[in-house]
C-alpha positions in Angstrom: -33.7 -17.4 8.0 -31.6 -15.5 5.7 -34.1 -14.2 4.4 -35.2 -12.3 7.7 -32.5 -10.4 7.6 -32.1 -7.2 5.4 -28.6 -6.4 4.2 -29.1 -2.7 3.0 -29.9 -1.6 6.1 -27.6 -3.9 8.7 -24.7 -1.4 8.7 -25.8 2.0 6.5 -22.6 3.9 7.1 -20.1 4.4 4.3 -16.8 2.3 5.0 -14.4 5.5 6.0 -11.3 3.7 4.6 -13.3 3.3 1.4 -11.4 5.6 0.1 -7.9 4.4 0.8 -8.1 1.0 -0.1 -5.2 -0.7 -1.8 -4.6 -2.3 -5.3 -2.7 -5.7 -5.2 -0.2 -5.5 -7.8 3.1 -7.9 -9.1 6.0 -5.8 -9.7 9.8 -6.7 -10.1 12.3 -5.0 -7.3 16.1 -6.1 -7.4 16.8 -8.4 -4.6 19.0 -5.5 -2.6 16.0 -2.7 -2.5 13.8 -5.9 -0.9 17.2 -6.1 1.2 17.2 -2.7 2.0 13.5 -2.2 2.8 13.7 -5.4 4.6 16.6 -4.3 7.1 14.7 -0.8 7.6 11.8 -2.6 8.5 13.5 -4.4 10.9 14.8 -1.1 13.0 11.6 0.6 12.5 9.9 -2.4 13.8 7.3 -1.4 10.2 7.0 -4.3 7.5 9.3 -3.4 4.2 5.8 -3.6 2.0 4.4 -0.7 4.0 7.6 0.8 3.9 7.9 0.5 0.3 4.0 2.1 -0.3 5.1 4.8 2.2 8.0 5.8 0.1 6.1 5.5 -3.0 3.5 7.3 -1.4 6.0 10.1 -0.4 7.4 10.5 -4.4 4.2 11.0 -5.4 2.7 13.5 -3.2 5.6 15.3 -3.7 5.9 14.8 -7.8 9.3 13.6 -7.5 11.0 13.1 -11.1 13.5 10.3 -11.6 16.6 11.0 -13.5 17.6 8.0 -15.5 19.2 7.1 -18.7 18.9 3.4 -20.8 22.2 1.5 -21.1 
């Protein structure tokens, strides 16, 4: 029966979000920003990993620099 069935042509349109589509990555946050992005989340009623990509997103857009130095 599978074979009935042609794939290509089931759903031809492009997948919108295609382009938007999000890398899984393991990264190390100190246990207070989780803290922090976890109590924001719960006022804004948004979960912290979004909130953390939206801020991330934000810094980027706008080509933020961070000012750092290595102790």
């Amino acid at each position: 029966m599978r074979n009935d069935y042609d794939i290509k042509n089931l759903n031809p349109r492009k997948n919108p979000y295609s382009g938007k589509l999000k890398k899984q990555i393991t990264i190390n946050i100190d246990t207070s920003t989780i803290d922090y992005f976890k109590a924001l989340a719960e006022e804004t009623g948004v979960p912290y990993q979004t909130l953390i990509n939206l801020y991330l997103t934000d810094c980027a857009k706008q080509n933020k620099k961070l000012t750092f130095t290595w102790k």
